[in-house]
C-alpha positions in Angstrom: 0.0 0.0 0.0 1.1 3.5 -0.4 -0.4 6.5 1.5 1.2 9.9 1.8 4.0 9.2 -0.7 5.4 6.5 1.2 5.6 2.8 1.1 4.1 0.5 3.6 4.7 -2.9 5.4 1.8 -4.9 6.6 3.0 -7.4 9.4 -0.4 -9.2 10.6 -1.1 -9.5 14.7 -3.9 -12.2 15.1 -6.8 -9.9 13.4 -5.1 -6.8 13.3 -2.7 -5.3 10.6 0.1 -2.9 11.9 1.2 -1.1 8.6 4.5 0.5 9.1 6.4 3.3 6.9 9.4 2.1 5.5 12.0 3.1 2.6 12.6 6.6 1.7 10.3 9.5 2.2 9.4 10.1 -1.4 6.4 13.3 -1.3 7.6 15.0 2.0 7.4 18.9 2.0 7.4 21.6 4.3 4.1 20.8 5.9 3.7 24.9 6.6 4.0 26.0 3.1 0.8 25.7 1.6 1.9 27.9 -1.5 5.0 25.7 -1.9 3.1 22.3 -2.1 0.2 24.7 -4.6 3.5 25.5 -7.1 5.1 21.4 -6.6 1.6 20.1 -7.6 1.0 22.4 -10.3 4.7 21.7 -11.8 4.0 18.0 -11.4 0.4 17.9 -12.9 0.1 21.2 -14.3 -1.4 24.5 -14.0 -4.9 23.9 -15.2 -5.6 20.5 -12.8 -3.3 22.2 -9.9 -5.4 25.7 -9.8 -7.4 26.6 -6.9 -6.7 23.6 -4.4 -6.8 24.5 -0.8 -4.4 23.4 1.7 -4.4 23.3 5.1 -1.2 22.6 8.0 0.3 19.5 8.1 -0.8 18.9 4.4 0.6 16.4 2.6 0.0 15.4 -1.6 0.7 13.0 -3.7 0.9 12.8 -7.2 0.0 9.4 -8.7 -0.5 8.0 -12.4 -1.9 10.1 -14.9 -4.8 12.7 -13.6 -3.5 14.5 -10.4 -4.5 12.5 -6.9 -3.6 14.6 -4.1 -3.4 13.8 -0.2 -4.5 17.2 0.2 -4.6 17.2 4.0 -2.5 15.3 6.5 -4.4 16.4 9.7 -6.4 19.6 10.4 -4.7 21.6 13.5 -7.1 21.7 16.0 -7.6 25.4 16.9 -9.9 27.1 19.6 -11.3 30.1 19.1 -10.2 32.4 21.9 -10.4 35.9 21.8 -7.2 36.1 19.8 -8.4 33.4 17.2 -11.4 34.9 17.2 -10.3 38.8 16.0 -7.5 36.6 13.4 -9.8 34.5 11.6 -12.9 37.9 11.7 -15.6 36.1 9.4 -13.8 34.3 7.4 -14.4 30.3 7.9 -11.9 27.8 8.9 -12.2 25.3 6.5 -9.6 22.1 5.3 -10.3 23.3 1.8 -12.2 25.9 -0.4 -12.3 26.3 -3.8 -14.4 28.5 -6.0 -15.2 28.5 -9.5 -16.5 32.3 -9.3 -13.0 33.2 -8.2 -11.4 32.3 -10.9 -10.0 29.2 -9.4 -9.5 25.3 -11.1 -9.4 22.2 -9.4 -9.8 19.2 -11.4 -9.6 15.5 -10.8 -8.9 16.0 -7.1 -8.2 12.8 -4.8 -8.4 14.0 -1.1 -7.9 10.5 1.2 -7.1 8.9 4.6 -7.0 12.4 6.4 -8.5 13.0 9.8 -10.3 16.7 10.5 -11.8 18.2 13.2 -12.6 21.2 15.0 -13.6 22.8 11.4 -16.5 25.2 9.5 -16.4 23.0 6.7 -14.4 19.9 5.6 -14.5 20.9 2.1 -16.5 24.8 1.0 -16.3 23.9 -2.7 -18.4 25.3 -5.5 -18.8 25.7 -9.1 -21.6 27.2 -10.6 -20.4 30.0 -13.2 -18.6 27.7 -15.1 -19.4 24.0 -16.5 -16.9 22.4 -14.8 -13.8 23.9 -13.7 -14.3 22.5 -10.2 -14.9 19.0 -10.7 -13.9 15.2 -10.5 -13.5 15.1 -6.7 -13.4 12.0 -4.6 -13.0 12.4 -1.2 -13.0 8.9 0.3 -11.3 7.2 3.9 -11.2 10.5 5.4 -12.1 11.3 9.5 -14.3 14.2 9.7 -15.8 15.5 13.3 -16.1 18.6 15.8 -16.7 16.6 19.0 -15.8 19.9 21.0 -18.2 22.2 19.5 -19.6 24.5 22.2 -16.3 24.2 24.3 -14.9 26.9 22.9 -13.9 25.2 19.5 -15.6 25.4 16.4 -18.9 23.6 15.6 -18.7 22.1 12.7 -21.3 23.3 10.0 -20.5 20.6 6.8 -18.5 18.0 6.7 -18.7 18.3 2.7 -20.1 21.1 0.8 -19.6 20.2 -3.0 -22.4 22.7 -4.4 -22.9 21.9 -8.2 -19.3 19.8 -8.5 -19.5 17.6 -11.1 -19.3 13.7 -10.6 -18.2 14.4 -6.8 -17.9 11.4 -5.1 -18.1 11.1 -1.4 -17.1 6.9 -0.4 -16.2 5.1 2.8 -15.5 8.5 5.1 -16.8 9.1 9.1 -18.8 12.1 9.7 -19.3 12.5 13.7 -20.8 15.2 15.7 -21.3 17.4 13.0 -23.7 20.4 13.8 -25.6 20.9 10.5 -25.2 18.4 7.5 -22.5 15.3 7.0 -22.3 15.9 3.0 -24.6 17.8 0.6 -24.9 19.2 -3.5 -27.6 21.0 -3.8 -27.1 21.7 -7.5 -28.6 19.3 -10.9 -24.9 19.2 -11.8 -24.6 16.3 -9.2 -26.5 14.2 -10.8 -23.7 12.3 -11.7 -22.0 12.1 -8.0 -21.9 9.5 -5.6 -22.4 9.1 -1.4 -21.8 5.9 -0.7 -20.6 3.9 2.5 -19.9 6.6 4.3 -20.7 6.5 8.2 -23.1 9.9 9.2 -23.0 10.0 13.4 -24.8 12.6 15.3 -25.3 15.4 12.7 -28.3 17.6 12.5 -28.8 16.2 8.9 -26.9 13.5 7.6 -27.1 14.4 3.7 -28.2 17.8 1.5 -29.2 16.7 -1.6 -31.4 18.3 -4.0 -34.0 15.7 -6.2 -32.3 12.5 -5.2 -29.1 14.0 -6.6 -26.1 12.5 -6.0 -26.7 9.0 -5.7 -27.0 7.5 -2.3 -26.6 4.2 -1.0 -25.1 2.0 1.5 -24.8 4.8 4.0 -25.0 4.1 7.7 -26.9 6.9 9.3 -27.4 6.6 13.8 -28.0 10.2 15.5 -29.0 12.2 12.9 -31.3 13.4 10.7 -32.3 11.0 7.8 -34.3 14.1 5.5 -33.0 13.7 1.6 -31.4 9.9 2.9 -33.1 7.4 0.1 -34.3 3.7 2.1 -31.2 2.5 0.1 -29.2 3.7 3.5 -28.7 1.7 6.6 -31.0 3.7 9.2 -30.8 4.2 12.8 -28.1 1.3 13.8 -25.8 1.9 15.9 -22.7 1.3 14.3 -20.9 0.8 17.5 -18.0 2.6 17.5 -15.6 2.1 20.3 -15.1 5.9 21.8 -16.1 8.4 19.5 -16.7 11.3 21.9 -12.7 11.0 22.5 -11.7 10.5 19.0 -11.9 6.3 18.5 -14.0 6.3 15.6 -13.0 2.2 15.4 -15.6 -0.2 15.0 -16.3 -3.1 17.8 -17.1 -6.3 16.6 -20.3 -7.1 15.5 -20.8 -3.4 14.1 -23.5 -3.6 11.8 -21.4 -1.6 9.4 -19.0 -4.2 9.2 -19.5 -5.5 5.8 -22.0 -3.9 5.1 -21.5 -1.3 2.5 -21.0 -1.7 -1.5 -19.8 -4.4 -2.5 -19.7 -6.4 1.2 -16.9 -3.5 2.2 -17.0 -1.8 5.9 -19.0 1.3 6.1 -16.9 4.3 7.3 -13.2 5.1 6.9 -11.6 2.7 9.1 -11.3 -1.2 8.0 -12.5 -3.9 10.0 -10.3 -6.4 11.2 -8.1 -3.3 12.8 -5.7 -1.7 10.8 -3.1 0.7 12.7 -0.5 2.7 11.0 2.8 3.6 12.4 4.8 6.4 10.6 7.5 8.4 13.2 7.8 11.0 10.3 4.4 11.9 10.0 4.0 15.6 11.8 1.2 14.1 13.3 2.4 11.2 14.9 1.6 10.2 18.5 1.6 7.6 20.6 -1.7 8.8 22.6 -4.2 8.3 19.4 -5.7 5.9 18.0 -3.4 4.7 14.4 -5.4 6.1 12.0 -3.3 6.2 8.6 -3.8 10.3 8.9 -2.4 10.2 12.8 -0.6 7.5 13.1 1.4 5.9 16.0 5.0 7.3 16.1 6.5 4.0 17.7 5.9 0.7 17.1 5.7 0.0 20.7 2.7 2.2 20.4 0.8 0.1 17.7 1.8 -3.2 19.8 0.7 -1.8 22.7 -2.7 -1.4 21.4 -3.1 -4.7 19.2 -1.8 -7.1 21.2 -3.7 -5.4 24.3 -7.7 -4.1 24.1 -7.6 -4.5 19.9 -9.2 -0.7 19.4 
């Protein structure tokens, strides 16, 4: 496997996998310079598929065969907003990414995958509706998204995904938790041609915005939250029995209806099921105190064996 431009190892522990980085760091970059990872995408995949992609601290990209697909976020810094934050950020949103067709911006063929998020106004703010489709071709898909703090002084999350009038925007196999208004939502005809599927929608207001059964839905677990717009092609009101979402483990326990469950016979939500940790002391943000998600991993193996050979989060 390969995630954030580097290669993986997969030693097995009973039903668990502990996927470790090995070999060189191939992809690294300054994880502060947004505009510096912007200019190395666009002279990798050019200008025209490069323009107008948003990205945040900690991001990370990688370029991959053909069309660009971009890691576009490692892990969102969690910020509160105190008084300072407050007067920095004024009105403007703090969002993992926006892009904007009205502005003038391109984003094309965009791959955003196995991040985690939280503490955000919107996952993604993306729109395109003055042009046909110079914002199109996303796929979002094994990402974390959740503001479990909202209320506490952090931000309350507003969308998970806002993809208004994207073209064949795909949303697949991502957790939405404790999300104040909607998990993910088009509300434009040019979705038609977009997909929401497997995704896991936990304690959100609404789970989906959609606009005359546009995108297609299906095979969406949807427990705590509002089911308005969901087709009955969605899994409604099971608890998908996560382990400890309310301190960040999104993982599922066994016998999680969503196990197996989605498209295909695959596990609804971002994270596989038997356990899958990832351990990657490079990774800026690495830490022994989470949980091994491939977007925070473990920074010690000690840390990964610790958990799998103990409780088996």
């Amino acid at each position: 496997m390969v995630a954030f431009g580097r290669r993986y190892a997969r030693p097995g522990i009973g039903d668990v996998q502990i996927r470790t980085a090995v070999g060189d760091a191939a992809g690294d970059i300054d994880t502060t310079a947004a505009r510096r990872i912007a200019q190395r995408v666009a002279d990798e995949v050019g200008e025209q598929d490069a323009q107008g992609i948003g990205v945040a601290r900690h991001a990370r990209r990688r370029v991959g065969l053909g069309d660009a697909q971009i890691d576009a976020l490692g892990r969102s810094e969690r910020r509160q907003l105190d008084d300072k934050v407050a007067r920095e950020i004024g009105k403007a949103h703090l969002d993992c990414i926006q892009v904007f067709d009205s502005n003038g911006e391109i984003g094309k063929r965009v791959e955003v995958s196995y991040n985690v998020e939280h503490d955000f106004h919107q996952g993604l703010m993306g729109e395109c509706k003055k042009t046909k489709d110079n914002v199109s071709d996303w796929n979002f898909h094994h990402n974390i998204a959740s503001c479990p703090n909202g209320g506490q002084g952090f931000v309350d999350g507003a969308w998970g995904l806002c993809a208004v009038g994207i073209p064949r925007f795909q949303a697949v196999n991502n957790t939405y938790y404790s999300i104040k208004w909607y998990g993910v939502g088009s509300t434009d005809k040019k979705a038609e041609e977009g997909v929401v599927r497997n995704n896991l929608f936990v304690k959100i207001d609404q789970a989906m915005k959609v606009k005359d059964s546009a995108p297609a839905q299906d095979h969406n677990l949807i427990f705590q939250a509002g089911k308005r717009d969901a087709s009955d092609k969605n899994l409604l009101d099971m608890d998908p029995k996560m382990v400890e979402p309310e301190v960040g483990n999104y993982r599922l326990q066994k016998g999680s209806p969503a196990i197996g469950a989605g498209a295909d016979g695959v596990t609804i939500g971002a994270l596989e099921y038997p356990n899958v940790y990832y351990v990657d002391p490079r990774h800026p943000a690495a830490t022994d105190d989470g949980f091994g998600y491939a977007g925070q991993p473990y920074k010690t193996l000690a840390g990964a064996l610790a958990v799998a050979q103990g409780d088996g989060r």
